[in-house]
N, C-alpha and C positions, 0 to 999 in steps of 0.2 A: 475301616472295612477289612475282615476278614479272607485275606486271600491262601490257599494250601499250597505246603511250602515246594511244590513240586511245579508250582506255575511257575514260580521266580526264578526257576533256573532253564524255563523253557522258551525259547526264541518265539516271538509270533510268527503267524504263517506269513510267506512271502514268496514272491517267485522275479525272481530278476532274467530276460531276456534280450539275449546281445547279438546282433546281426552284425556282420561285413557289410555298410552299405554308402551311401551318400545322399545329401537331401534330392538331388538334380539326377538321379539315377530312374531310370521308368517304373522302378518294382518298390520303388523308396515306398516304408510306412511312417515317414520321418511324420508327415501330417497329420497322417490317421490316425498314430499314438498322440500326440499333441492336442488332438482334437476332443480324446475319450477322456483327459483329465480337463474339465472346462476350468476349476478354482483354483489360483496358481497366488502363491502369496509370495513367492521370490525364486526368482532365474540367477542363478549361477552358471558363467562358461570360462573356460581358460585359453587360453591363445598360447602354445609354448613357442621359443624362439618368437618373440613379439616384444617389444618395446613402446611402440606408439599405437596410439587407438588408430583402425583404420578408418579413414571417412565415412567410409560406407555405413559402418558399426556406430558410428558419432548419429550419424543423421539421423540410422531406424532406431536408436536410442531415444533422441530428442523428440522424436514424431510417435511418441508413446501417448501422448494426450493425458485429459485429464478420467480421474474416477472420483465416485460422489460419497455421502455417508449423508444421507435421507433420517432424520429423528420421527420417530412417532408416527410412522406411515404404518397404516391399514391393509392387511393381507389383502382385504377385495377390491384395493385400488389396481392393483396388478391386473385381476381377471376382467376388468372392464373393457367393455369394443373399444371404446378411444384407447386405450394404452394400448394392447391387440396389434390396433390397425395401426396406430401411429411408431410404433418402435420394436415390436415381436415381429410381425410380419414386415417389415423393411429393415431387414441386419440381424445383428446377432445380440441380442440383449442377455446381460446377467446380472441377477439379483445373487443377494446373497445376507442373509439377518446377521449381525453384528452381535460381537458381545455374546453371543450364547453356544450352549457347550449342549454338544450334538447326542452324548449318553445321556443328559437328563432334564434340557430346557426344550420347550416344543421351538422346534426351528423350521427355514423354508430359503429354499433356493427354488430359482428361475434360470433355466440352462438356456444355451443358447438355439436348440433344437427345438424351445417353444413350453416345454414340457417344466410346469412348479411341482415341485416337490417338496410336502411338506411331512417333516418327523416331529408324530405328536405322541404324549404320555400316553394312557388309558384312558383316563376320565374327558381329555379336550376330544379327543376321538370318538367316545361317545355322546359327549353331547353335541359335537360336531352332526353326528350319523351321515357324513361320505361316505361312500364305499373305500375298502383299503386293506393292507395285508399285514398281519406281524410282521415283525421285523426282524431279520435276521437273526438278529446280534438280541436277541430278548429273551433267548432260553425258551423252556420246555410253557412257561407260564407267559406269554405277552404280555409286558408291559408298554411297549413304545408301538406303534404302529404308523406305515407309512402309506399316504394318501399322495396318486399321482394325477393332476390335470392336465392335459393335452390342448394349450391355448391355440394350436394349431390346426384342431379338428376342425374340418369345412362345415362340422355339424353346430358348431361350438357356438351357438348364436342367441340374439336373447328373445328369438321365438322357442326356443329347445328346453323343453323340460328339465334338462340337466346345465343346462346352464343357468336356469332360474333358480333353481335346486341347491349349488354351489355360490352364488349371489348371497339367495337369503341366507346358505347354512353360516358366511364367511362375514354378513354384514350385519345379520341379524340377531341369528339364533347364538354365536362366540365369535364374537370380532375379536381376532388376532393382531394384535400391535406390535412392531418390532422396531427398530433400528437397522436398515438394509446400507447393505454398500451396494454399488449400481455402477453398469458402466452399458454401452452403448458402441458397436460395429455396426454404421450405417453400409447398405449395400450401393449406395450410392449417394449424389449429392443432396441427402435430405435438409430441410430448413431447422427441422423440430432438434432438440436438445433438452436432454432429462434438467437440464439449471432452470431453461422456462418452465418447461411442465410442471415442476414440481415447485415454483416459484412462492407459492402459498403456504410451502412447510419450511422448516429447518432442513435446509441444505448447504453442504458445505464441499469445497470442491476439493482434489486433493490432485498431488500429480506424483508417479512413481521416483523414490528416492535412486538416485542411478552412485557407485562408487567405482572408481577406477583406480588401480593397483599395477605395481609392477613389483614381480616377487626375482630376486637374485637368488641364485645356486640353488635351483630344486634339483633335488633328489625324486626322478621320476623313475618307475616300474618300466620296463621293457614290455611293450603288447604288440603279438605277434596275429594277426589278423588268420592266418591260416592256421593257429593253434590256441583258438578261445580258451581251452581248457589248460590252460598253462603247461609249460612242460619244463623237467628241472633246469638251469643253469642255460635254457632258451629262451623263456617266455613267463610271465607272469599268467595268471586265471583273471576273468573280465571280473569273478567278484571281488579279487583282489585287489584290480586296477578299483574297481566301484569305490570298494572302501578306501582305497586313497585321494581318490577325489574329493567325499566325502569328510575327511582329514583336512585336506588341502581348502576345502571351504569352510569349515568351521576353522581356521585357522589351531589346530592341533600341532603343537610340536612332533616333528619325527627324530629328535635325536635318541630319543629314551636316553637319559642321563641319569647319573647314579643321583643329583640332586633333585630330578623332576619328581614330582607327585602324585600326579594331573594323570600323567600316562605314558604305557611301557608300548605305544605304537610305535612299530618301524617301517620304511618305507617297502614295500615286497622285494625281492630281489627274482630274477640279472633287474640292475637297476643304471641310470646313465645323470649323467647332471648336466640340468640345463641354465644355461646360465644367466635366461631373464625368461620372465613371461608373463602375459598380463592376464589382472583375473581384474572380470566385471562383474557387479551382481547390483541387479534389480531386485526394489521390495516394494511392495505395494499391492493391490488389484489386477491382477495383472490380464487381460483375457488372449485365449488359445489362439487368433488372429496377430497378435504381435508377437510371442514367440515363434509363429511361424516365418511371419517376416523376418526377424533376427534370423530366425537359419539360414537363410538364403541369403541373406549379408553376408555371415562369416563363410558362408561355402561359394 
């Protein structure tokens, strides 16, 4: 693929946003942001001055539960009233098709606000004939377009034309097959579980990989809460501090030594050493109800 040599030296767009705040504070958006990303494929935190994992942290660890990986499941198993009424409407369900790459396989997620979202080529899209919008990311010409169903509309019923409409279009007219990872936030003690429901296909159960660490002598950035913007020989800048977190999880050396090859990262300076601290990271399915519980562990 032909890319101009002017793209390769240009960053993509991003916007990074740093508050003074704490999870347990009344104006916190520690949730709201955690909430707006639903697909979380691994959690990274660091504890400095820390040595031993704290209880608290052990437990909403271990009480992570399990996530599924569903073979060969049918897109219009999802929009059916039994799955609806049994797991959308009671918690926070998320799907999510496995295996496929989002610029050019038709793909589909189930948020946990009710709402599938499925990104399809051109040609699945019109033989689909849902209604649905280009796609952002598709240039002046649409290629991809994305189709939103609201399993949550009080209209959504299978007397409603539009929902007979999304039936046939999804069972009949191009049944969509994937490979879905699936997880389940009941909102209370429900009986149902995606392992029976889905007890008739390939399902397989999987539980988040958890690693615990304790790193000696870090070399950590000085952040100075009342001078986000760094200031010289006071305070580092929060994208500063970012990107050594970022360092500090990919496990990146900060020596820059005349032998390394890998990379000339150093740690930002004023800079302080600490002399233990543990770093945890979760990989898995992870959904936006348990990272919120970890925050409230470690604060």
């Amino acid at each position: 693929m032909f890319l101009p040599l002017r793209w390769m030296h240009e960053f993509p767009r991003h916007l990074l946003v740093c508050e003074r705040s704490h999870v347990h504070h009344e104006r916190s958006r520690h949730v709201a942001h955690v909430r707006e990303h639903a697909f979380n494929c691994r959690v990274s935190f660091l504890i400095p001055d820390c040595g031993i994992v704290p209880q608290g942290l052990k437990n909403a660890v271990a009480d992570f539960g399990e996530y599924y990986l569903v073979k060969n499941l049918f897109l219009h198993e999802l929009v059916t009233q039994e799955f609806i009424n049994t797991f959308v409407k009671k918690g926070s369900c998320y799907a999510l098709t496995y295996n496929t790459r989002i610029d050019q396989d038709n793909t589909a997620a189930l948020l946990p606000t009710g709402k599938l979202i499925l990104s399809v080529d051109k040609d699945t899209y019109q033989e689909l004939g849902l209604q649905g919008n280009p796609s952002l990311y598709s240039g002046k010409k649409p290629m991809r377009y994305i189709i939103t169903v609201d399993l949550m509309d009080t209209a959504f019923t299978p007397e409603n034309k539009k929902y007979k409409r999304i039936i046939w279009a999804l069972k009949e007219k191009k049944p969509l097959e994937f490979d879905f990872l699936l997880t389940w936030q009941p909102t209370g003690s429900e009986e149902a579980s995606l392992m029976s429901y889905f007890s008739k296909k390939e399902i397989q159960a999987h539980r988040p990989k958890v690693t615990f660490s304790t790193l000696r002598n870090v070399q950590c950035p000085i952040l100075n809460g009342d001078k986000l913007h760094g200031e010289p020989d006071a305070a580092c800048s929060t994208q500063e501090f970012f990107e050594w977190l970022g360092a500090i999880f990919t496990h990146v050396g900060l020596e820059n030594t005349s032998s390394s090859f890998l990379s000339t990262y150093v740690c930002p300076q004023p800079s302080t050493l600490i002399e233990q601290a543990l770093m945890c990271t979760i990989t898995g399915f992870i959904p936006s109800e348990k990272i919120i519980h970890l925050l409230e562990q470690i604060w």
